[in-house]
Each structure stands twice: as C-alpha cells, then as structure tokens.
C-alpha positions as CSV (number, residue, x, y, z in Angstrom):
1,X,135.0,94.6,88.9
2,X,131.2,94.8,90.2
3,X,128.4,95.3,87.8
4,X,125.8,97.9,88.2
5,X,122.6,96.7,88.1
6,X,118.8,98.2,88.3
7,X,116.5,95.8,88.2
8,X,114.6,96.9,91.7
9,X,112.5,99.0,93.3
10,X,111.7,100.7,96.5
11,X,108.2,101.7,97.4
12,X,107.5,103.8,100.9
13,X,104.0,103.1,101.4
14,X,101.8,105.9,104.0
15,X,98.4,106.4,105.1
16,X,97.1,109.8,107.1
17,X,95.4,108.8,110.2
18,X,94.3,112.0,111.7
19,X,97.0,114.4,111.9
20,X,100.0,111.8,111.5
21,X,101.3,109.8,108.8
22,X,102.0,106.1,109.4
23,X,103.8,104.1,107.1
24,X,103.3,100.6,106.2
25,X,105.9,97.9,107.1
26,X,106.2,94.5,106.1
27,X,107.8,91.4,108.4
28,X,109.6,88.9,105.9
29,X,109.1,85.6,105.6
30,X,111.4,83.0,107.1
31,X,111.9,81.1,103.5
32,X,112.7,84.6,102.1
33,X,115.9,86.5,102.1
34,X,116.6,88.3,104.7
35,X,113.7,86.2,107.4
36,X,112.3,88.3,109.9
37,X,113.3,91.7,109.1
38,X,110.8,94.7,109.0
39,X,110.8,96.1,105.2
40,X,109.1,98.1,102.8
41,X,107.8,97.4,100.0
42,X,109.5,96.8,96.7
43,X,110.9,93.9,94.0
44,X,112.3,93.3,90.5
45,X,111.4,95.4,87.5
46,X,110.1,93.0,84.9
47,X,111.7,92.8,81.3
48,X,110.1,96.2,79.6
49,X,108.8,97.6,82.7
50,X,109.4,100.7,83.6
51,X,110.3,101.7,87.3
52,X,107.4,103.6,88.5
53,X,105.4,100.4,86.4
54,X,107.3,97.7,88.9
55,X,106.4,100.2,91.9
56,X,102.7,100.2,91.4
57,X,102.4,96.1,90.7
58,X,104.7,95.4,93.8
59,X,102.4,97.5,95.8
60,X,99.6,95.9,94.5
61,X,101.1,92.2,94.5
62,X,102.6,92.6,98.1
63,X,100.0,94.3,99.8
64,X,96.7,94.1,97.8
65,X,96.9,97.9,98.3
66,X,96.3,100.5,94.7
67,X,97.8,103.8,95.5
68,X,95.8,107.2,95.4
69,X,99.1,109.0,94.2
70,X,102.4,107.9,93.9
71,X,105.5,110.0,93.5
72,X,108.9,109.8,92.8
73,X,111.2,110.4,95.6
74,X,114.3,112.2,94.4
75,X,117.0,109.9,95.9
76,X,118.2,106.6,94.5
77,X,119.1,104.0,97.3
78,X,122.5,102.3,96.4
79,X,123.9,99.3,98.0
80,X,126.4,96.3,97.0
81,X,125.8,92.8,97.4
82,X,128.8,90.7,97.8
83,X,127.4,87.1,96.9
84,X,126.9,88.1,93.0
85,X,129.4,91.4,93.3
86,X,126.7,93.7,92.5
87,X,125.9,97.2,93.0
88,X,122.6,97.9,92.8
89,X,121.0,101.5,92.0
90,X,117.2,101.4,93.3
91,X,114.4,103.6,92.1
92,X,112.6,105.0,95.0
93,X,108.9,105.6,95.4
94,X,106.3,106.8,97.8
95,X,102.8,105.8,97.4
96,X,99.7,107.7,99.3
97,X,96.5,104.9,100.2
98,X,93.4,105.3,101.8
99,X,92.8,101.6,102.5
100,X,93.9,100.4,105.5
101,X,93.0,96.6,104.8
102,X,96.3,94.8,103.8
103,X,96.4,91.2,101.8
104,X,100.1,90.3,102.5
105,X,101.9,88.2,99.8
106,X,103.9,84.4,100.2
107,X,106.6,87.1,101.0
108,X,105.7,88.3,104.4
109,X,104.3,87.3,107.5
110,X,102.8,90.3,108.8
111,X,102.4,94.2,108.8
112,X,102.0,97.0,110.6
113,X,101.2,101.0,110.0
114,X,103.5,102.3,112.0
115,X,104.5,106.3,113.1
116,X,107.6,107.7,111.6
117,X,109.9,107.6,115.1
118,X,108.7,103.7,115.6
119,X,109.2,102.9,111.8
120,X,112.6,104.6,111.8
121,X,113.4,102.3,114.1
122,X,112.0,99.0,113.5
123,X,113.4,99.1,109.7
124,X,116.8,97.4,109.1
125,X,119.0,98.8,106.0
126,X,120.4,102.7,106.8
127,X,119.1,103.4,102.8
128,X,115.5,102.7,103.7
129,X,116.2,104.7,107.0
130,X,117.7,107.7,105.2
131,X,114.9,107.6,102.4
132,X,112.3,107.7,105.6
133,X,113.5,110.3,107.2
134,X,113.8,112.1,103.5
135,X,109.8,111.2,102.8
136,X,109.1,112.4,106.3
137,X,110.3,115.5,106.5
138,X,108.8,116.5,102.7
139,X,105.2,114.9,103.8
140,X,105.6,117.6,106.9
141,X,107.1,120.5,104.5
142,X,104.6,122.4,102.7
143,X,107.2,123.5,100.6
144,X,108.7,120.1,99.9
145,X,106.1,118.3,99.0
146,X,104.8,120.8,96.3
147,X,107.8,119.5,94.6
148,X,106.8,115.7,94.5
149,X,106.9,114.5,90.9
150,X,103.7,112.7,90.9
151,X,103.1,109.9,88.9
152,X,100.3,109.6,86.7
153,X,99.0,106.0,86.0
C-alpha cells in the first residue's frame, strides 16, 4: 500500500509587466531529477516548517527572488511516484515580485518570464498546468482574486 506523504511544495512565481502577467520558469539541471525540464519553483518542507514557510525560502533559495505577497492557492497538486510508492499531496503557492533579476540555484540552468499561453506550454507535469491555468484565470478575475488568502510573513 502507498504512503501519503507532504513533505513539498509548489510555488507559481509572476511579475506584471504592463498589462500582462508573466510567470517565472526554471530549466533543470542535468544532475537533477528530472534534467532539462521547464519547472516552477518549489522543494522539501524542512522538519518544523510550515508550508507557506518552505514556499517563501524555496523562492528565495532558487531564485534569489523575496515575494511582495504570496498567497495560497486553493488546490493541492497530487501525484504518485512509483520508485518509493508514494503519493504525494503538494501545498500550492503563488508569489507576486517586482524584481525581475533572478540568481538561479545549483538546481537550474536557466530561466525565463514567460506569458501564460507560452508557459502553459513549455511546463511538463498536467498538475502544474492545471494549477496555471487556475492562477491565471483568478490573477484576471476581479472577483477571484479578492479571494486569495494572503500570506502574511
């Protein structure tokens, strides 16, 4: 039987630039798991750290980026691993910037603010797709995004 496991996090990572949102993505490594791959940012919660904690030092550690706000996202990306038969349920968070000058970890070779359509694209796991177009349609909803839980830190 799989264990269930949350020991990650997911952080979607947006700028404004004029009138449209871009979102940052991050090229892996090739001595990292998954080489190559576009991603967003995200890693392991540390032992007594909470979620929205691991988020915000991820952000900081992967991308040299601090947030303006961050929010919760009300979704929780689920997927299975079959090497160590684990589900894994991941927190997922959305963090507002207004620096555009990105120090990119060991972990990744390079990075890109990209437009919604392009980033939709370009990103590999259907979670991290469907959480996109989630964030993308509340960052264009009035409405919606009132109803972002923001984080205070």
């Amino acid at each position: 039987m799989p264990q269930i496991v949350s020991k990650i996090v997911e952080i979607f990572i947006y700028r404004k630039f004029g009138n449209e949102f871009k979102f940052l993505l991050l090229k892996r490594n090739k001595n990292e798991i998954y080489p190559g791959i576009w991603s967003i940012a995200g890693g392991e919660i540390d032992k007594g750290e909470k979620a929205y904690e691991a988020a915000t030092r991820e952000m900081k550690e992967e991308t040299g980026l601090t947030p303006k706000h961050i929010y919760l996202i009300d979704n929780v990306n689920v997927f299975y691993e079959m090497h160590d038969d684990v589900v894994h349920l991941v927190p997922v968070f959305l963090a507002e910037t207004e620096e555009d000058e990105v120090k990119l970890s060991d972990e990744h070779s390079e990075y890109a603010w990209i437009n919604y359509e392009d980033a939709y694209k370009k990103i590999y796991w259907n979670g991290w797709k469907n959480n996109l177009k989630l964030i993308h349609e509340i960052l264009n909803n009035e409405n919606l995004l009132r109803t972002l839980k923001e984080i205070k830190l």
